[in-house]
N, C-alpha and C positions, 0 to 999 in steps of 0.2 A: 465546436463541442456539440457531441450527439447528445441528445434529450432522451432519455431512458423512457420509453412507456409506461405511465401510471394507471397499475390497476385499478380499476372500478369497483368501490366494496361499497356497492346498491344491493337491493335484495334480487334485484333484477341477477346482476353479477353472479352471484351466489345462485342464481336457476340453471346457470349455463350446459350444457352438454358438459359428460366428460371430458372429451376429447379438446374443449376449447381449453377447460381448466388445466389439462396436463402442457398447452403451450404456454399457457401465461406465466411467469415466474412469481414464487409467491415472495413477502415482501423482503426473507432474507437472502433470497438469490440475487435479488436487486440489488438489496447491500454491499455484497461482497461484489458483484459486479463494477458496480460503481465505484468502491476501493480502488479496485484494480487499475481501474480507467482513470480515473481522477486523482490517483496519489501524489500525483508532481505536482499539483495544483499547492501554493502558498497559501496559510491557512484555512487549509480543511478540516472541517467538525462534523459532529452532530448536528448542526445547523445548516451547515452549508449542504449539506449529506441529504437530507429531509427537504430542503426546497427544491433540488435535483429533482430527487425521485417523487416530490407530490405530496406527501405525509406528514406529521406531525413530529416532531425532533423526539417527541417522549417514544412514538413507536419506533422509531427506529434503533435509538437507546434500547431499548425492553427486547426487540426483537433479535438486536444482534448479541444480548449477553444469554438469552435464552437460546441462542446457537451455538454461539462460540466462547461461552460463558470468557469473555475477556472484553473488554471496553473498545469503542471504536480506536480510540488512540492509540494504546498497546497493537489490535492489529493492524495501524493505519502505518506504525514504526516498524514491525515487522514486515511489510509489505516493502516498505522503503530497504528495509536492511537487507533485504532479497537483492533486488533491484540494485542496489549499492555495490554488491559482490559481483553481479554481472556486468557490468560495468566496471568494474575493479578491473576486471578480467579482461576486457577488452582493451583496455587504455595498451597503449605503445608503450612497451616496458623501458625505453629512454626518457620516458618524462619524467622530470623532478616530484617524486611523494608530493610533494607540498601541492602543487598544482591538480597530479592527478586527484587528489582528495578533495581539494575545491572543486576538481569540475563535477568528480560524483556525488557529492552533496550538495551541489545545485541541479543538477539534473533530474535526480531524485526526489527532490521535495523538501530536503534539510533546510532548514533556516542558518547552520553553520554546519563547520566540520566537527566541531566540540559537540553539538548535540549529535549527529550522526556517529559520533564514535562514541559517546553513551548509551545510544539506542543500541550499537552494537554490541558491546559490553554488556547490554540488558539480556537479549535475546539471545545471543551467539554463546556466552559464556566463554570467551576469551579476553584475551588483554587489549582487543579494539582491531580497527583496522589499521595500525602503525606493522601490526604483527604480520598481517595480509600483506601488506607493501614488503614488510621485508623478507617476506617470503619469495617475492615476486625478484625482486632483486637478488638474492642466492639464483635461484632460475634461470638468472642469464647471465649472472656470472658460470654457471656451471654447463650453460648453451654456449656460451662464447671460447 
């Protein structure tokens, strides 16, 4: 696992050239970076989030609702529930539902398939991914 770079907030930091400041990422590019990178990770938080990137768990909190006004966990499920569908999509369409849904929400970061199809149900506004599988399923009955 790569170690994100922790900016330096010295007053020194804060003299730097322009130009250094426009490479450094400020603390919610980090964030969302680190989402990204770190979502299959089993229990990731605000805490785990904040000892990564160097910071205090409250600024990380403060700084990602003042971006994305949404909580890290709402976008930590959405990130997952991305990730879920691409992977849906890839799975071998002869595999049994049941299996493919395990493997994507272990993959992914779910702790079950029951939470992954709620998260879906959260953000997708659908009836979960049972609907996705059977979708997938019409598709090769209608390929074959």
């Amino acid at each position: 696992m790569t170690r994100i770079p922790v900016l330096q907030q010295t007053p020194d930091a804060l003299r730097q050239t322009p130009e250094a400041l426009q490479q450094t990422p400020d603390l919610a590019e980090r964030i969302d970076r680190s989402l990204l990178h770190l979502h299959t990770l089993p229990g990731l938080d605000a805490r785990v989030l904040a000892r990564v990137i160097g910071v205090p768990t409250v600024a990380v909190r403060t700084s990602h609702w003042l971006r994305r006004h949404s909580t890290l966990r709402a976008s930590l499920a959405r990130i997952r529930v991305e990730a879920a569908e691409r992977l849906l999509h890839e799975q071998p369409r002869t595999l049994p539902p049941a299996l493919v849904m395990a493997r994507t929400a272990e993959a992914v970061g779910f702790h079950s398939t029951d939470e992954m199809d709620r998260a879906f149900l959260r953000y997708r506004h659908r009836s979960g991914f049972e609907a996705l599988l059977a979708g997938r399923a019409r598709t090769t009955r209608s390929a074959a």
